[in-house]
C-alpha positions, 0 to 999 in steps of 0.5 A: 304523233304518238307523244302527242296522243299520250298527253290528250288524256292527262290535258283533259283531265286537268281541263275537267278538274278545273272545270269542276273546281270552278263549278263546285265554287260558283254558288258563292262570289268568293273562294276560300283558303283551300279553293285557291290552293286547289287552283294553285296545285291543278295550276302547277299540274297543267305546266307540267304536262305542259313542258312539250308543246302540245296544248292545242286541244286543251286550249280548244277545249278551254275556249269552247271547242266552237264549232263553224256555226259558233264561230263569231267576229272578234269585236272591241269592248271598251279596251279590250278585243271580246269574242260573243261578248267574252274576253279574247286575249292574244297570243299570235305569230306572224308569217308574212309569205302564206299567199306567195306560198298558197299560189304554187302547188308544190308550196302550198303545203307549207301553208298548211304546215304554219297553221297546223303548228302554230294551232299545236302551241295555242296560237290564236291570230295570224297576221299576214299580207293581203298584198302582192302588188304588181311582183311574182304571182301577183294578188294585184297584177296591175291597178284593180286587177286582181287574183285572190285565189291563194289568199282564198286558200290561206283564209280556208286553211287558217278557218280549218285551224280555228286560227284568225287572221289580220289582213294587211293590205299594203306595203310602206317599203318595197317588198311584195310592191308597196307605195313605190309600186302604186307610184310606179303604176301612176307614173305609168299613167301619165300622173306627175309623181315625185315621191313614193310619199305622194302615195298617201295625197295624190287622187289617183293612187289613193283610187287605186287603194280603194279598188283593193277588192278583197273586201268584198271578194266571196272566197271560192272554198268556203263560199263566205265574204271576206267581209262576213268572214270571222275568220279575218281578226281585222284590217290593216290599213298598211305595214308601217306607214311612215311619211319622211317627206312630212315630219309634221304627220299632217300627210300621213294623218290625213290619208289615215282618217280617209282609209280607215273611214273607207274601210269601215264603209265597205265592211262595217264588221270588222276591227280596221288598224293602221300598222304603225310601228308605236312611234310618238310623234309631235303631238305627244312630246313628253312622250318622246322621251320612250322612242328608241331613238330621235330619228323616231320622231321624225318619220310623220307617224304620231301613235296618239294622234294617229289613233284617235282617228275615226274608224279605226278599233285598236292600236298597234305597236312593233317592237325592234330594239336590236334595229332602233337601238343597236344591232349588239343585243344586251339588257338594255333590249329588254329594259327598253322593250319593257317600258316601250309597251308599259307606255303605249299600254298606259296610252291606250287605257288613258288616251285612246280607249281601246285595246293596242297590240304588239303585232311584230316583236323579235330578235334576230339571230344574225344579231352579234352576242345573239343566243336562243337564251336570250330570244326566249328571255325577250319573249318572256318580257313581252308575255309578262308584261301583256299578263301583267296587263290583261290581269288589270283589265287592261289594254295589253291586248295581245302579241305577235311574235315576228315570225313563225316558220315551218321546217324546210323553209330556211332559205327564207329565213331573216334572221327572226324566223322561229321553227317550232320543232327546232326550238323546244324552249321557245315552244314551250314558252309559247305554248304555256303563254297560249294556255294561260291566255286560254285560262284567262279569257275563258275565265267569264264564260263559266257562269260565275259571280264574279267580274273579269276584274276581281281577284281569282284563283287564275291568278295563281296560275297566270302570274305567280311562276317566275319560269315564264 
């Protein structure tokens, strides 16, 4: 705490001074020589006072410091995700377990604890489950009977922390219930089922995904729909949906087209996604050469076709090379990582006209030949390739790093979990990310003369260090 409190001051004073020196220069369109040196030296200066990870206030200061009544919905603009009509650029995390943790009194700090770090690095987006489906302290404990006053807290807490929140509202694979619970439940109705995939065609499971109530649920702490709520970034139609029994996609498109169109006609607000994990599909088979491997191509996703779909608002990428190519980690992770997002970046500007995120990215600990040198050269990869992006203009709307955890709660851990205060290098390489993102989208809100797209003195600070 205290050493955090003795870096406020110099923080914002960096803010102030680059504030003035965007001020001071705002009278004419361009910057001469010694603008630019003067962004580079302030530039220089914020890293180093960046070393620890405690940029939280000056990136709040950077974004505006919004106050509840400021507080908007994250919209797309073209190929870019905008917050009142500027920039918003992602740096996020993703920490699945939060409402799990919310419904029991003795865990529901920990809850607490994962925005309050996440915020202290500059972290901005959440993505999370808003299903629990027929398991323990079940959010639906059978078909449209539900429970939502732990994702009420989860959604209170995140709001407290300026911390948005992907909702994602149901499960591919068995954890937390899924498409084989829904199957379950049909069964148990009487409903002939064969495959867990006749989630996505048969009549009465699909009924049942619609009931999910939290669309339209006004939480109990703050009193706001969830469907009026900015605190809520998006949708998410599912976690990975993939269709084995339909390596066509046919199935898979369909109930997309029917969801996503579903969701906007019950909250017409907010961004709606599907969750796919980026895999190229039939419809795109010169791009099928950028799979991790063949398999990939057969398990009736198709992330062109699925995305030009009706209703939904951005793209959605994972990224696992340690699982899709081998579990021995090597260059060739980051090889593959790197040209993964340039061609679904590429796709998102030339094909589908909107903003992808990379909503799941990591590398697991239990991997052979793992070492954090090696986690923090991953995330590098992926940040720069995001700034190399988003300094274009383009669709590289943001990442999530798979998954952020609070202390004491190892017994959870994948392998993937990445806990702040026991990895200072990461922090740190999070934290100067955030800030940079922070500079980026606050770039058009100072009412200057020149478009998000020219070249600028945050250039310097953006993407001429070769430490990131």
């Amino acid at each position: 705490m205290d050493a955090h409190k003795r870096k406020m001051v110099p923080q914002n004073i960096i803010l102030v001074t680059i504030f003035m020196i965007f001020i001071n220069r705002c009278s004419s369109t361009f910057f001469d020589a010694s603008g630019v040196e003067q962004m580079e030296t302030v530039a220089e200066e914020a890293e180093d006072h960046l070393a620890h990870p405690s940029p939280n206030d000056w990136v709040e200061e950077v974004n505006g410091g919004m106050e509840d009544d400021e507080w908007h919905l994250v919209q797309k603009k073209g190929n870019q995700f905008v917050v009142n009509d500027q920039p918003f650029y992602v740096n996020g995390f993703n920490t699945y377990w939060l409402m799990v943790f919310a419904a029991d009194q003795s865990t529901r700090g920990k809850v607490t604890d994962v925005f309050k770090q996440a915020s202290s690095v500059g972290l901005t987006v959440c993505r999370t489950w808003a299903f629990n489906d027929g398991q323990w302290q079940a959010l639906q404990k059978s078909p449209s009977v539900y429970d939502e006053e732990a994702l009420d807290f989860v959604i209170s807490e995140a709001r407290k922390y300026k911390i948005r929140l992907i909702l994602s509202l149901t499960n591919n694979w068995d954890a937390y219930g899924g498409k084989a619970q829904y199957v379950k439940w049909g069964k148990a109705a009487g409903v002939n089922l064969t495959s867990d995939d006749d989630f996505f065609s048969n009549p009465t499971l699909k009924s049942y995904y619609k009931a999910h109530t939290v669309l339209n649920r006004v939480n109990t702490l703050t009193n706001i729909t969830y469907k009026d709520d900015p605190t809520i970034f998006s949708w998410e139609l599912m976690n990975e949906p993939r269709c084995t029994s339909d390596p066509s996609g046919d199935k898979l498109q369909d109930w997309i087209q029917e969801m996503a169109v579903y969701v906007k006609s019950v909250d017409p607000k907010h961004l709606v996604e599907i969750g796919l994990e980026g895999f190229y599909g039939p419809s795109a088979p010169d791009r099928v050469q950028f799979n991790p491997n063949p398999y990939a191509q057969e398990v009736g996703t198709d992330f062109i076709r699925n995305h030009q779909v009706f209703g939904v608002d951005f793209a959605s990428v994972h990224i696992y090379a340690d699982s899709w190519i081998s579990s021995s980690i090597s260059d060739v992770h980051l090889q593959f990582t790197k040209s993964w997002m340039e061609a679904h970046i590429e796709d998102a500007e030339k094909y589908l006209g909107m903003p992808v995120l990379f909503s799941e990215f990591g590398v697991s600990s239990k991997d052979p030949s793992y070492n954090s040198s090696f986690r923090d050269t991953l995330l590098s990869t992926v940040y720069k390739t995001i700034l190399n992006s988003s300094k274009k203009g383009g669709s590289g709307g943001g990442s999530l790093l798979w998954q952020l955890f609070p202390e004491g709660t190892d017994y959870m851990d994948d392998g993937y979990a990445v806990v702040l205060s026991k990895s200072p290098s990461t922090s740190s390489i999070i934290a100067l990310h955030s800030t940079r993102l922070a500079l980026f989208n606050s770039q058009c809100s100072w009412k200057c003369r020149w478009g998000c797209k020219k070249k600028n003195p945050l250039d310097a600070f953006l993407l001429h260090h070769d430490d990131l």
